[in-house]
C-alpha positions in Angstrom: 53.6 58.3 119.6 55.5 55.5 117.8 59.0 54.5 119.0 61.4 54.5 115.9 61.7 50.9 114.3 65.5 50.9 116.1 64.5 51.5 119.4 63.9 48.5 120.7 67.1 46.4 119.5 69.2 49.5 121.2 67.4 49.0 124.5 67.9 45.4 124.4 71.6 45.6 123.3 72.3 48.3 126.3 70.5 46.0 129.0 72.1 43.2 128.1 75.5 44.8 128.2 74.0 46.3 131.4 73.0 42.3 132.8 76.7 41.8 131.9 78.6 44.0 133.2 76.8 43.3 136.7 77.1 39.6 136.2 81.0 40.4 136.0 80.7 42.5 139.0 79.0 39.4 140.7 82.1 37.0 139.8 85.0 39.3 141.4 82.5 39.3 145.0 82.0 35.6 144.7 86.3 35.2 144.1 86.5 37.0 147.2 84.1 35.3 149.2 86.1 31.9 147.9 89.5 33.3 148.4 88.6 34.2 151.7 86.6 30.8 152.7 89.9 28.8 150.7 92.8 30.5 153.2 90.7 27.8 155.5 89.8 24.9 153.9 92.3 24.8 150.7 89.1 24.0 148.8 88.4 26.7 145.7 85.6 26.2 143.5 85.8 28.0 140.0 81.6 29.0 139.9 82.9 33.0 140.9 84.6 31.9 137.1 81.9 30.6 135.4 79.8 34.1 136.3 82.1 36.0 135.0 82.4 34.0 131.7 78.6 34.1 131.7 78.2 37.6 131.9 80.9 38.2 129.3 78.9 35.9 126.9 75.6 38.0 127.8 77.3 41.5 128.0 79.1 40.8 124.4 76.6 38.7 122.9 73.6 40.4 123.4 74.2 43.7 122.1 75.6 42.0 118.9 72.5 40.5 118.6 70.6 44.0 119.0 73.0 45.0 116.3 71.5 41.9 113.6 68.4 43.1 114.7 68.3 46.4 114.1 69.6 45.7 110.9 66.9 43.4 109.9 64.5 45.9 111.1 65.5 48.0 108.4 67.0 46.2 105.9 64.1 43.0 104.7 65.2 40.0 103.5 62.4 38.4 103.3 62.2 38.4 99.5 66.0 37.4 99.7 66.9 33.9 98.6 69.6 32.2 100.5 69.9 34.3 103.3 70.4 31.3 105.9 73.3 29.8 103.8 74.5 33.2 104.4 73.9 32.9 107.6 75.9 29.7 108.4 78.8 30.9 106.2 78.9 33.7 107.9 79.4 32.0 111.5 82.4 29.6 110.3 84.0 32.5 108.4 83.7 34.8 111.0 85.5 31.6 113.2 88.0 31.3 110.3 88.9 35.0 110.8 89.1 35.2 114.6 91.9 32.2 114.5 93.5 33.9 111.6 93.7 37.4 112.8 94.8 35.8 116.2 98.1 34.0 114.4 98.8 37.4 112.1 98.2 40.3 114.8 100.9 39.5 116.7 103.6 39.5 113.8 101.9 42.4 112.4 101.9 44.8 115.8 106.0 44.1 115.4 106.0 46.2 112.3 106.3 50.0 112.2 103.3 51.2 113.1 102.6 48.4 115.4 98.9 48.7 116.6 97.8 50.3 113.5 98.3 46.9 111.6 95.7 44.5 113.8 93.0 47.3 111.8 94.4 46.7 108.6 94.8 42.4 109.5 91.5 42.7 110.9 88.7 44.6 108.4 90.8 42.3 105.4 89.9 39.1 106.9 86.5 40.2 107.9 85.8 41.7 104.1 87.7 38.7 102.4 85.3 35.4 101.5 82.5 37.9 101.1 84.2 39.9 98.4 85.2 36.7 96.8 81.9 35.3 96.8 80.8 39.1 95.4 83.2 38.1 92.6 82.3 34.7 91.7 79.6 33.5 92.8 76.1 36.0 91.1 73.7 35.3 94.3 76.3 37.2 96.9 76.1 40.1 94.5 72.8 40.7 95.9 74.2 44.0 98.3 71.8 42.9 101.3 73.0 39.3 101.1 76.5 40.0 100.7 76.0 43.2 103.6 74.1 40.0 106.1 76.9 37.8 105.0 79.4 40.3 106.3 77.5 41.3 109.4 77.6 37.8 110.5 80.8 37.2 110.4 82.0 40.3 111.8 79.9 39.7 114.5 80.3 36.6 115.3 84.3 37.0 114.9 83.7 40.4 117.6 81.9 37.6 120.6 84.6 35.0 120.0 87.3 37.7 120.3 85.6 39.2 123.8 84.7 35.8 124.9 88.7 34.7 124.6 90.1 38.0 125.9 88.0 37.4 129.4 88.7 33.7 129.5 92.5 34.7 129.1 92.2 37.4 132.0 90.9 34.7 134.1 94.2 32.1 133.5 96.3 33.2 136.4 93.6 32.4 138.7 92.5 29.2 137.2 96.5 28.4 137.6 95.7 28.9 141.6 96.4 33.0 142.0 94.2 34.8 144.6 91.7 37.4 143.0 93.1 40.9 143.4 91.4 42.6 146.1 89.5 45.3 143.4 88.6 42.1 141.5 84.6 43.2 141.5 85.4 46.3 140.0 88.2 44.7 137.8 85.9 41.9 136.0 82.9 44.7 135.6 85.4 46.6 133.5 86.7 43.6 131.9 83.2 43.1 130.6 82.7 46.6 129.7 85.6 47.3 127.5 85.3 44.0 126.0 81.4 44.7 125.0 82.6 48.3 123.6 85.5 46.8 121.2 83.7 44.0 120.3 80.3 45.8 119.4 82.6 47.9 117.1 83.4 45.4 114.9 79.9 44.8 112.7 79.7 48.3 113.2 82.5 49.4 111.3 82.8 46.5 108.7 79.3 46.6 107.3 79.5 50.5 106.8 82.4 49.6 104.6 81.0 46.3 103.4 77.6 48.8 102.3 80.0 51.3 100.3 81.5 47.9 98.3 78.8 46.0 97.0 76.7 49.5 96.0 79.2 50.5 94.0 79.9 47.1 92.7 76.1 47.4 91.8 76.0 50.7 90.6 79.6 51.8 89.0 81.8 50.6 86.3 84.3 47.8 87.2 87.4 49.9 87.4 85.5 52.7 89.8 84.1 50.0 92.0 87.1 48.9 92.9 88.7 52.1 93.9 85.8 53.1 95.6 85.6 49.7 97.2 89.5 50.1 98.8 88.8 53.2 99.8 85.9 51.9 102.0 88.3 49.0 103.2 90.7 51.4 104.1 88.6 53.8 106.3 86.8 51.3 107.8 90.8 50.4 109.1 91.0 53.6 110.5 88.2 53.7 112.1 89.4 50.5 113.5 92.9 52.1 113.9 91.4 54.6 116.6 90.5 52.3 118.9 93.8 50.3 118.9 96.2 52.7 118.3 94.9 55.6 119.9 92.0 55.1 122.6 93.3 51.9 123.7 96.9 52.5 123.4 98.1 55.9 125.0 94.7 57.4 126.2 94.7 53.3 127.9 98.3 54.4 129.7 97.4 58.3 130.2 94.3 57.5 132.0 92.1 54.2 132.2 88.9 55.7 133.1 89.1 58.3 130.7 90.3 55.6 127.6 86.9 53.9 128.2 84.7 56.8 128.2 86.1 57.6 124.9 85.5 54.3 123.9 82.2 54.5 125.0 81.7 58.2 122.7 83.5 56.2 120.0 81.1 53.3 119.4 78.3 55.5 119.3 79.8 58.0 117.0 80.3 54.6 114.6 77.0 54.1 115.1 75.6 57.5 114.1 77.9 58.5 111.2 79.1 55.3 109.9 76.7 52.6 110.6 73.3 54.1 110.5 73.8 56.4 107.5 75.1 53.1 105.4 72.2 51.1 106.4 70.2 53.8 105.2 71.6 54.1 101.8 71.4 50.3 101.9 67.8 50.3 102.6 67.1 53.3 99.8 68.5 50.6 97.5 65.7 48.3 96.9 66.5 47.2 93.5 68.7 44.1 94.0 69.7 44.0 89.9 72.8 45.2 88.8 72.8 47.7 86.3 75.0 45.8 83.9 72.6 42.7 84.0 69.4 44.5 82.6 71.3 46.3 79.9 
């Protein structure tokens, strides 16, 4: 009996976030095992650091990898021209984005609201070059290049994000602060919740990215765009859940709790978001727009 074409990816994405999380769990027993040999000899070395930042890199990166996969798994682009330039536009826009949404979240979480805006900051920047290049430029009108374009860079703007956020926990012991006694446990979970938020982010954006350029395709000019906001502003709150909700009082209620839903969020994402757009994506094999052939 055949494995569905998805399988795989999934299995790899989950071990890897596995091999990360344990990796992370590795760096908080070697801090202590330094903290303890230091109180000694004065002498601390930062490798317990460098483990953690590993696994963070493995535990993130790997399932956002498992993510492209499974995408290309279903969705060929094989008879796709310039899906490489996509590729590479993808990676500095997703860059671009991060450092952008890094200067504007903070203003923006001062407004009423407050952690419903990084959503609304976030999904724009992540949707904005690809919709102008949907605009102007006829080869990004192609919905699977325009969908990979998207994926990248939401991707790749979800492992810079996680990346940063554990490098930043780590600053008050690079400044010469003792690990906290739970710090195994602590840098395990750092890994963990950093994996589940960032995984979210292709998820959510290429649902929504799916919605735009099919009815860009498909419907009249005036349609397409209200269908196309409408997908820009769900895929917010979607967003929007995490942030304001899951990570904001749930977080304070009860930690363990907050990332168990997290956990039941992602793959909910997955199953009714995600999956279902790729589908209609894939049903879609015509790569003409109607208004072109008439």
């Amino acid at each position: 009996m055949s494995r569905p074409r998805g399988t795989v990816p999934l299995i790899v994405g989950l071990g890897g976030a596995a091999a990360g999380a344990l990796l992370g769990r590795w760096g908080g027993s070697l801090m202590l095992t330094v903290d303890r040999a230091a109180s000694a000899s004065g002498d601390r070395p930062t490798y317990p650091l460098l483990v953690v930042v590993v696994g963070a890199i493995i535990g993130i990166g790997v399932p956002l990898v498992a993510i492209a996969w499974y995408f290309r798994r279903e969705i060929s682009l094989a008879a796709t021209p310039h899906r490489r330039q996509a590729l590479w536009i993808g990676l500095a826009w997703g860059t671009i984005a991060m450092l952008l949404a890094g200067v504007l979240n903070g203003p923006a979480t001062m407004l009423p609201g407050g952690a419903i805006w990084p959503g609304l900051v976030e999904e724009f920047l992540k949707l904005l070059l690809p919709v102008i290049l949907l605009l102007r430029a006829r080869t990004y009108r192609s919905p699977r290049l325009g969908v990979w374009l998207v994926l990248v860079a939401a991707a790749w703007l979800g492992f810079l994000e996680g990346v940063s956020y554990v490098i930043t926990s780590l600053d008050p012991i690079l400044d010469g602060g003792r690990a906290p006694s739970d710090a195994p446990f602590i840098m395990m979970m750092d890994v963990v919740i950093r994996t589940i938020v960032e995984v979210s982010h292709p998820l959510i954006t290429v649902g929504a990215a799916v919605v735009i350029w099919l009815a860009a395709k498909h419907l009249p000019t005036g349609r397409a765009i209200g269908i196309g906001v409408i997908a820009y502003l769900g895929a917010a709150a979607i967003h929007g859940l995490n942030d304001a909700v899951l990570d904001g009082p749930v977080r304070d209620w009860s930690v363990p709790v907050s990332i168990a839903l997290e956990a039941v969020y992602v793959v909910a994402v997955f199953a009714f978001w995600f999956r279902p757009q790729v589908r209609r994506l894939q049903r879609d094999r015509d790569d003409v727009r109607r208004d072109d052939v008439r």
